[in-house]
C-alpha positions as CSV (number, residue, x, y, z in Angstrom):
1,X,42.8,101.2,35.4
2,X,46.0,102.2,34.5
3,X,47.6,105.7,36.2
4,X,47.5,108.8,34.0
5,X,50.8,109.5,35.5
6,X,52.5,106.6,33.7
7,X,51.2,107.8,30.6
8,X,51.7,110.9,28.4
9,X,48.1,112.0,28.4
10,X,48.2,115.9,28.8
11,X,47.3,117.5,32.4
12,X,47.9,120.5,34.3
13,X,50.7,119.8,36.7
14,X,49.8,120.1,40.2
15,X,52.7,123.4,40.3
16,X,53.2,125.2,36.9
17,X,56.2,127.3,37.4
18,X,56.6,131.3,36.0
19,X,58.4,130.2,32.8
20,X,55.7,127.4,32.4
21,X,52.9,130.4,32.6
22,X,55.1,132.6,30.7
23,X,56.0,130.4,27.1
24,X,52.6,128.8,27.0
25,X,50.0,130.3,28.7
26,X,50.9,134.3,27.3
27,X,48.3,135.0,24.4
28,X,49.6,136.5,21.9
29,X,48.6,140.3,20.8
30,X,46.9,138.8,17.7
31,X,45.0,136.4,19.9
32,X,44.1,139.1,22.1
33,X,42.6,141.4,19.7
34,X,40.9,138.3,17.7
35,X,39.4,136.9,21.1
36,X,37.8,140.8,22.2
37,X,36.4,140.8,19.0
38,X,34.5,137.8,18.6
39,X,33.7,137.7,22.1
40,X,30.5,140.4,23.7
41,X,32.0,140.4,27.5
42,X,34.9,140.1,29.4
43,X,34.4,136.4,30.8
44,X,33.5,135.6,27.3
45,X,37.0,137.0,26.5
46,X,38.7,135.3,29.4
47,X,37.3,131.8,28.7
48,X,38.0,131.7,25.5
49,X,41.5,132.7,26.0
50,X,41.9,130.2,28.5
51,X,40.3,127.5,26.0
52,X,42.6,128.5,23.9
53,X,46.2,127.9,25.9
54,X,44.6,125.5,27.9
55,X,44.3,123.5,24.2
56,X,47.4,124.0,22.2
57,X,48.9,123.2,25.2
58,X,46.9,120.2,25.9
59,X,46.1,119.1,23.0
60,X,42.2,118.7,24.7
61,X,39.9,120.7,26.3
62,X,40.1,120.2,30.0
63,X,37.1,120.3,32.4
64,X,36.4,124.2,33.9
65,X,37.6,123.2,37.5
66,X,40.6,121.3,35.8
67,X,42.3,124.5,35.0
68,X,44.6,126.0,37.7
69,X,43.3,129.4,38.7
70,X,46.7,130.3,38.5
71,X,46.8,129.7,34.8
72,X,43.6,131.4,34.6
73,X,45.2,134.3,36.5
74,X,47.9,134.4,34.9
75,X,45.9,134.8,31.5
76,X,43.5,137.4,32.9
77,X,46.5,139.6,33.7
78,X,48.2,139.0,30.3
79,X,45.1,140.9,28.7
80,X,44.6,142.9,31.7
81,X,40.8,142.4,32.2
82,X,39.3,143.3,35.8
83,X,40.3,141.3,39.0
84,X,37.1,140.2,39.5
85,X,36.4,138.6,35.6
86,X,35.8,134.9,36.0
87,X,35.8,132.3,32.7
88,X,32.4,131.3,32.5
89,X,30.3,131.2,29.3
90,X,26.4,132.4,28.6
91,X,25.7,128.8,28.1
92,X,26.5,125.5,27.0
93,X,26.4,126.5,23.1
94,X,28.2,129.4,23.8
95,X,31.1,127.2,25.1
96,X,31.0,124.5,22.0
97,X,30.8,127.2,19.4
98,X,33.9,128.9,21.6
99,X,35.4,125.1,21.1
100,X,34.9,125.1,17.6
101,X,36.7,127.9,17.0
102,X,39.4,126.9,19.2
103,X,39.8,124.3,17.0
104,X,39.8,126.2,13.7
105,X,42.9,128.0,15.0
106,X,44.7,125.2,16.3
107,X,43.9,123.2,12.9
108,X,42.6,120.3,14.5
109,X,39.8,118.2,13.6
110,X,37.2,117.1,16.0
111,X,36.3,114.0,15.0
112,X,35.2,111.0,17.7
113,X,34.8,107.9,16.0
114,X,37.7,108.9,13.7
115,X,39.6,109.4,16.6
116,X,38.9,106.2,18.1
117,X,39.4,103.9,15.7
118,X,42.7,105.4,14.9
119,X,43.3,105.0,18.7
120,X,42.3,101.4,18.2
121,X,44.0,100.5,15.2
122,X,46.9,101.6,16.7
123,X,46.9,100.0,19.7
124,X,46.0,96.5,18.0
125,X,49.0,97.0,16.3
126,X,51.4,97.3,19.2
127,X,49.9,95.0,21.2
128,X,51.7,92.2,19.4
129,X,54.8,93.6,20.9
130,X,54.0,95.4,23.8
131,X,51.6,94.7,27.2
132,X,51.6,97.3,29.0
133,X,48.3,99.5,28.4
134,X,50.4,103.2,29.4
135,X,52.5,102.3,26.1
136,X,49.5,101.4,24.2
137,X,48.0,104.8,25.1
138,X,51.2,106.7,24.9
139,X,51.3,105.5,21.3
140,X,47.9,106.1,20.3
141,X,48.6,109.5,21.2
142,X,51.4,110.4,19.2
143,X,49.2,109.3,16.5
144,X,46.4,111.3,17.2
145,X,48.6,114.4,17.1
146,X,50.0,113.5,14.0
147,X,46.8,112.9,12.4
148,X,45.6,116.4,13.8
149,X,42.7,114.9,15.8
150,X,41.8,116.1,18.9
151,X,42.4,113.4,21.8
152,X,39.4,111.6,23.4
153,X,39.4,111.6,27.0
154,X,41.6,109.3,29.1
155,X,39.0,107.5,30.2
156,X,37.9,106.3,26.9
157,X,41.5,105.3,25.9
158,X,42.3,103.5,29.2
159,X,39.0,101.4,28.6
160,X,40.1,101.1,25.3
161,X,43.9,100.1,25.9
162,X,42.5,97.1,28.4
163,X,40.2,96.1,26.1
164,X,42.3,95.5,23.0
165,X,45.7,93.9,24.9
166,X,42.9,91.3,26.3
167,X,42.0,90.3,22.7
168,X,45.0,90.5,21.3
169,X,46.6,88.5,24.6
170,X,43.5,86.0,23.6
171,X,44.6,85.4,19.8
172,X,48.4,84.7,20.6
173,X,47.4,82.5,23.7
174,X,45.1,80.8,21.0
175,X,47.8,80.3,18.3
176,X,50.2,79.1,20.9
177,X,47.7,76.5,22.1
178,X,46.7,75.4,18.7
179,X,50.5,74.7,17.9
180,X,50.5,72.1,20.9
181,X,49.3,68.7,20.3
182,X,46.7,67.0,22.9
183,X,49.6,65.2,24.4
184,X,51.7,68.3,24.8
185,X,48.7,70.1,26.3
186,X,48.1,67.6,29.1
187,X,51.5,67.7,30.3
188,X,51.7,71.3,30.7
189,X,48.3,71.0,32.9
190,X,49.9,68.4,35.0
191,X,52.3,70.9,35.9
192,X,49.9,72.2,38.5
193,X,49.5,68.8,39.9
194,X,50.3,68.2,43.5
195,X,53.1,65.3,44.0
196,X,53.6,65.6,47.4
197,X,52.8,65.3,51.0
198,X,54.3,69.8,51.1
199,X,51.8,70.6,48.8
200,X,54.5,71.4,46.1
201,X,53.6,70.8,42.1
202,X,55.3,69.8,39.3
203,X,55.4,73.7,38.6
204,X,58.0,73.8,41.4
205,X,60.0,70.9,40.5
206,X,60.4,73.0,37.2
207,X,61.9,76.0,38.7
208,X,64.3,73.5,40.7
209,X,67.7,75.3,41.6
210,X,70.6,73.0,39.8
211,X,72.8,73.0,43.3
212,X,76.4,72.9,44.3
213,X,78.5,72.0,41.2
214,X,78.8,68.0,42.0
215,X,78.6,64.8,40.0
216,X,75.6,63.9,41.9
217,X,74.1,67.3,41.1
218,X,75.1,67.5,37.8
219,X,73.6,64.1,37.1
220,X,70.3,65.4,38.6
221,X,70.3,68.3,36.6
222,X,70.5,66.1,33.3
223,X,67.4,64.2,34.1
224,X,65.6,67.2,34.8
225,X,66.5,68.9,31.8
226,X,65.8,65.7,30.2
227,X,62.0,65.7,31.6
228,X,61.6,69.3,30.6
229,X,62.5,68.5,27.3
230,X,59.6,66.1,27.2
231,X,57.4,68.6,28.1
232,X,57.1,69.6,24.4
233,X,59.0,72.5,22.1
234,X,59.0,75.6,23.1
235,X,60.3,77.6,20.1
236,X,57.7,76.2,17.9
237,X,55.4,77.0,20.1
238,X,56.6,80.7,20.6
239,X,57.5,81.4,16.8
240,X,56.7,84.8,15.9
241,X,55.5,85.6,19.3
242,X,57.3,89.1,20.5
243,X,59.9,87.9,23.3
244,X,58.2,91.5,25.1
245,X,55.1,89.1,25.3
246,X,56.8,86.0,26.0
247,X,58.5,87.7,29.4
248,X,54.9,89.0,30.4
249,X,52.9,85.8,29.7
250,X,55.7,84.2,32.0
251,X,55.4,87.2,34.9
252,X,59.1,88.3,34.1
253,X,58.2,92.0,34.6
């Protein structure tokens, strides 16, 4: 499971300072007066405030005990309802027809299976060049905000991120083994073959250091290079495979 930290998914820092509460948690008078009057009670009022800046802030609609109660503090004091109002909605409809209109004034579409296979498609993409799932997701997000779709939980694109670099990783592990003949093949598979009494396999010979700079050395090095070069070609092999891939196939980075 990748880290949400390493990625840009939107979440509530763990300390939002004043400024951070001030730019985008302040609702603005027109949101004020439209929330009081689509709303029949003052936690009705405060949750859907804090919908509100919780979303175009977020880009998603966090879980309840996700939100900070100093963001919801904050927002109860912008509009100055009672100390003791708490964001909590009549019931669950009450809270998705709240999230519907949260949407309408954000001017975002909720739309899952749009969503994810935008997400997807995106991610297939860049996974010819890149490995690492938090870049997959990272992208896929600035996609989803551009298409105006609201994100699907991290969750879903984590799952979704390991998922498609495994089958992309699977087709260009296939074309590379289909571009080696039988012979070619068999010698890489030797190459975990144990040759001698330390356990050691050809796989170590390969990563031999060339030594002091001597004839003898030198005349070492040659025939090793000479058997690697017998291993089979490389760049045909590779062609068209993102040198990004390459480095992580061979545990680089």
């Amino acid at each position: 499971m990748t880290s949400i930290e390493r990625t840009a998914y939107p979440r509530f820092k763990r300390l939002i300072t004043a400024r951070e509460l001030h730019v985008f948690f302040t609702p603005s008078e027109e949101e004020r007066v439209w929330a009081e009057e689509v709303t029949d009670s003052d936690e009705h009022q405060l949750a859907l405030l804090v919908a509100l800046k919780s979303y175009q802030r977020m880009g998603c609609f966090p879980k309840a005990y996700d939100v900070p109660e100093q963001v919801v503090e904050f927002v109860r004091r912008a509009v100055e309802l009672p100390e003791s109002t708490l964001p909590v909605y009549a019931s669950g409809r009450t809270a998705e027809r709240y999230r519907s209109w949260v949407r309408e004034r954000c001017q975002v579409r909720y739309d899952g299976p749009a969503a994810r296979a935008l997400a997807e498609e995106t991610m297939r993409v860049e996974a010819a060049s890149k490995n690492d799932p938090a870049d997959l997701i990272n992208i896929a997000l600035e996609k989803l905000v551009e298409a105006g779709l609201e994100i699907p939980r991290f969750s879903t694109l984590d799952a979704m991120a390991s998922a498609v670099r495994g089958q992309v990783n699977e087709e260009s592990l296939a074309v590379i083994r289909g571009r080696m003949t039988g012979e070619e093949r068999g010698r890489l598979l030797g190459l975990a073959d144990v040759i001698g009494l330390d356990g050691k396999t050809l796989f170590n010979a390969l990563k031999q250091n060339p030594g002091r700079a001597t004839w003898s050395h030198f005349k070492r090095l040659k025939g090793h290079l000479e058997w690697v070069d017998g291993l089979g070609d490389p760049d045909k092999w590779l062609e068209g495979v993102a040198s990004a891939k390459v480095a992580d196939f061979a545990g680089e980075r």
